[in-house]
C-alpha positions in Angstrom: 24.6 14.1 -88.1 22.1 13.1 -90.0 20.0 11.0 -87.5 19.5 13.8 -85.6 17.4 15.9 -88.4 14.3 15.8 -86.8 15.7 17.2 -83.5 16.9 19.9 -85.3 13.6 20.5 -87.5 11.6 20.7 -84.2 14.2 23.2 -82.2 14.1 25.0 -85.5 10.5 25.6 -86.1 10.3 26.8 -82.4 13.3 29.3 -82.3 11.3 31.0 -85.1 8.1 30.5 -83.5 10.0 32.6 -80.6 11.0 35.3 -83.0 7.3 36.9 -82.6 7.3 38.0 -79.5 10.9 38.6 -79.0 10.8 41.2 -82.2 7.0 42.8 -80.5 9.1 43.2 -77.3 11.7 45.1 -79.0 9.5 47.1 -81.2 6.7 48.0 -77.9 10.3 49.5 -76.4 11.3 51.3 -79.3 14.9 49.2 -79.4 16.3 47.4 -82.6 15.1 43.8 -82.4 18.5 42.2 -82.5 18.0 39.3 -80.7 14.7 38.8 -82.8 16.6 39.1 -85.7 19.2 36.8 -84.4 16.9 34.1 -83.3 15.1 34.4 -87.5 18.3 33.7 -88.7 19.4 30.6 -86.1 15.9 29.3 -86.9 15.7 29.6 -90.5 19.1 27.8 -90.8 17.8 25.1 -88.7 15.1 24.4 -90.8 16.8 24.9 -94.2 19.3 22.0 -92.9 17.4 20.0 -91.6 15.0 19.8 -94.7 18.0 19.7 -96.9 19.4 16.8 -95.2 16.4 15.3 -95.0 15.4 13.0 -98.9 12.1 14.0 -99.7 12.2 17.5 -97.0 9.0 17.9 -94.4 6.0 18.5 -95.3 3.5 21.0 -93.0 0.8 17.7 -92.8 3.6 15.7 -91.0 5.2 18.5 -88.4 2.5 17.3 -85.7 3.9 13.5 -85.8 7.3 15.0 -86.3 7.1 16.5 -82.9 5.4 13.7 -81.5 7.6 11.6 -82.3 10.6 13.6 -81.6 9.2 14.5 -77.7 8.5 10.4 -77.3 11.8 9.1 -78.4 9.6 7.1 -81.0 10.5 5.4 -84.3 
């Protein structure tokens, strides 16, 4: 499973990029924002594996290579 850190770092960081406007959309309606809520937590436990797993962990400077690299099928 470990190979496949960096797919999960990248799905990660956008499920919680997702969260915004999901939890806006709940809160412009007036509902609870489950799903945004929901979507935080998937997210967040995405990205706490995945840098857990990970010797060393991301860094912020390398996230645009990391999705570069991960959309390519690079090395």
């Amino acid at each position: 499973m470990a190979e496949y850190t960096d797919l999960i770092m990248c799905i990660g960081v956008l499920v919680l990029l997702l969260t915004f406007p999901t939890a806006v959309g709940a809160f412009s309606r007036g509902a609870p924002p489950r799903a945004a809520m929901l979507s935080l937590f998937a997210g967040g436990v995405m990205v706490v594996y995945a840098n857990s797993s990970r010797p060393g962990g991301y860094s912020v400077e390398g996230m645009p290579e990391l999705f570069l690299k991960v959309l390519t099928g690079g090395i």
